[in-house]
C-alpha positions in Angstrom: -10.6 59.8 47.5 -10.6 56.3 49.1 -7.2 54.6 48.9 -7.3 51.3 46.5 -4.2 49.5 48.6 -6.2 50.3 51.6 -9.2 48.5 50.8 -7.3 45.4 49.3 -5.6 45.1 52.5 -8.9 45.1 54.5 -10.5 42.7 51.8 -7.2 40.1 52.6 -7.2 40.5 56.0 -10.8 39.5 56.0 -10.7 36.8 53.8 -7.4 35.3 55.9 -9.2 35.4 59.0 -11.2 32.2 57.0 -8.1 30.5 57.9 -7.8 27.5 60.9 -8.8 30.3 63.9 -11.2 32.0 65.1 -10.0 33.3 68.2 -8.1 36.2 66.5 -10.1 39.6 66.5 -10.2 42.0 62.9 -8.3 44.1 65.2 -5.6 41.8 66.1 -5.3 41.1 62.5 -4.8 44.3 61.3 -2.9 45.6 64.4 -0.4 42.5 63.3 0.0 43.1 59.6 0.8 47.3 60.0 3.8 46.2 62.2 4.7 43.4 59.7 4.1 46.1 57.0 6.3 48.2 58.4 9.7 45.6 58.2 8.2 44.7 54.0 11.0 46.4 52.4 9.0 46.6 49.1 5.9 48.7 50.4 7.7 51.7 47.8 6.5 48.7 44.9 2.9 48.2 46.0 2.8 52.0 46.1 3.5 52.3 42.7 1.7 49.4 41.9 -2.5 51.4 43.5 -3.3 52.8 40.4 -2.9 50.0 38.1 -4.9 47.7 40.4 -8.3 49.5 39.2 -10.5 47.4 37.3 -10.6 50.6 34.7 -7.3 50.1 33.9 -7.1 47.5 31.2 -4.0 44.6 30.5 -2.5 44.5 26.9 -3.8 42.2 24.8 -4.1 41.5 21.2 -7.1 44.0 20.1 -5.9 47.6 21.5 -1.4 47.3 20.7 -1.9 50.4 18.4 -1.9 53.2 20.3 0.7 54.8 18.4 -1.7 55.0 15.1 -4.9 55.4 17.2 -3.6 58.1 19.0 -1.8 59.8 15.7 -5.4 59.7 14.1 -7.4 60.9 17.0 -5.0 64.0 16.9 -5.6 64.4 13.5 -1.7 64.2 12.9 -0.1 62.6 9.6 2.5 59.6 9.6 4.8 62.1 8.2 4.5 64.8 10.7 5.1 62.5 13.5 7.9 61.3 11.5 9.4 64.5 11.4 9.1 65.1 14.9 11.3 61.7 15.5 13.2 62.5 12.7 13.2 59.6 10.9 11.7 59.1 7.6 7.7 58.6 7.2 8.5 55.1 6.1 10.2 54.1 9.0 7.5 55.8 11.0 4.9 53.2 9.3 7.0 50.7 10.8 7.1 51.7 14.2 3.0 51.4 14.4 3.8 47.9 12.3 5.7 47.0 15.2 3.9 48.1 17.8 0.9 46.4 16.5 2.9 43.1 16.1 4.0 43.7 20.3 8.0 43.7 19.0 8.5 47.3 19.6 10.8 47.9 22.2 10.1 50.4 25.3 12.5 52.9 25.3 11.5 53.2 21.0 6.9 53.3 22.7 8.5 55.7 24.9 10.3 58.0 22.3 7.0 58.1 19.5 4.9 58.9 22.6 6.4 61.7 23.5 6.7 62.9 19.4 3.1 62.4 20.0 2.9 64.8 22.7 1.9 61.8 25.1 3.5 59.4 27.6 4.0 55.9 28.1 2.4 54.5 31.1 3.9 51.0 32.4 3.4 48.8 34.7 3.4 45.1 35.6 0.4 43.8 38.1 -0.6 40.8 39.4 -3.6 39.0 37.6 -5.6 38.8 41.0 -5.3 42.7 41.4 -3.4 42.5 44.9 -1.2 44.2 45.9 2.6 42.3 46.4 2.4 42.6 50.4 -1.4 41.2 50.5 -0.3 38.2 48.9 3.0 38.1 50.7 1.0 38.6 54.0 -2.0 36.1 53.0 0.7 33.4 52.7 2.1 33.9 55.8 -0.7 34.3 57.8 -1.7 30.7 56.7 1.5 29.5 59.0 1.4 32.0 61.4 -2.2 31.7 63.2 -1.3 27.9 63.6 1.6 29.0 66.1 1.2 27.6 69.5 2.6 30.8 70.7 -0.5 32.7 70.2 -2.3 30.7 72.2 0.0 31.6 75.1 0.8 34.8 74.7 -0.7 37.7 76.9 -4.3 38.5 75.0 -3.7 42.1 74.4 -0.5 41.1 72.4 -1.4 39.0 70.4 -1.6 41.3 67.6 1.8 42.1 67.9 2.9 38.2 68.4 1.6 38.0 65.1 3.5 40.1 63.2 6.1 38.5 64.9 6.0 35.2 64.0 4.6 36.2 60.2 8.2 38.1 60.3 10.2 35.4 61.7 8.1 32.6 59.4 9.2 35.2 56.0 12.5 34.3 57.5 12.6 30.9 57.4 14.5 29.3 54.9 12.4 26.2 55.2 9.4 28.3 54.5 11.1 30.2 51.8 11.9 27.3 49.8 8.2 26.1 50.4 6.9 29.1 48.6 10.0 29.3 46.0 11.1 32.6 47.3 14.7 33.9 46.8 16.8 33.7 49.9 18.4 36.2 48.8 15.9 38.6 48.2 16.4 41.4 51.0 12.5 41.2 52.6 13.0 43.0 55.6 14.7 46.0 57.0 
């Protein structure tokens, strides 16, 4: 099975190469952002993040915020049972679904009905765009880092290298930081 964060990563690269030079290979490109990748400390975030980036995997939205009842009635299963299985009254059950459907339940009450339900709650937060956290991180930084002079002196066959370098060393300026609102004190590197 093809990796999804994989392929975003290639797709990014690709499209940042777009950017003010030419003169840097594919290969350069992704030889730099592996070795940038490697210092990301939040890699353990995008990792969690692949499966929710499929285009299968629909956002919440208005139309489909009753699961609870949806997935009561497609196993056949009563208010009351279900109820019973919470134990809470069936009337109190009725407002669960109510609640979901209005988007007020909490989490950790989704979580507790799904599992009377013989089910799980899946959850996730993804960026709109479908990226993964360090694409975007590494598309911003890119945009600064293939304007450094110092890949235009630096030995050819390191230039891959130099790059992650200065897209490290740019994710650590404070200048740059503020520029893109970023915390400074967000921990970004190891």
């Amino acid at each position: 099975m093809k990796d999804p964060m994989k392929n975003s990563v290639k797709e990014n690269i690709k499209k940042s190469t777009q950017a003010p030079t030419k003169e840097l290979t594919q290969e350069e490109l992704k030889i730099a952002y592996i070795i940038w990748q490697k210092h990301y400390n939040f890699n353990f975030v995008d990792g969690d993040l692949g499966p929710f980036l499929k285009e299968k995997v629909k956002s919440l939205d208005k139309k489909n915020t009753n699961w609870l009842a949806n997935t009561r009635k497609a196993q056949f299963l009563s208010a009351q049972t279900v109820a019973d299985k919470l134990n809470i009254g069936r009337s109190a059950y009725s407002q669960l679904e109510a609640s979901e459907e209005k988007g007020t339940i909490s989490l950790a009450t989704l979580a507790k009905a799904a599992e009377a339900l013989n089910c799980e709650l899946v959850y996730a937060i993804r960026p709109k765009n479908r990226k993964s956290y360090a694409s975007q991180i590494w598309e911003k930084l890119l945009i600064r880092a293939i304007k450094h002079p110092w890949l235009e002196n630096c030995d050819q066959r390191k230039r891959g290298p130099a790059l992650a370098r200065i897209a490290l060393e740019t994710m650590n300026n404070p200048e740059f930081r503020r520029q893109q609102n970023w915390s400074n004190k967000a921990n970004l590197l190891n």
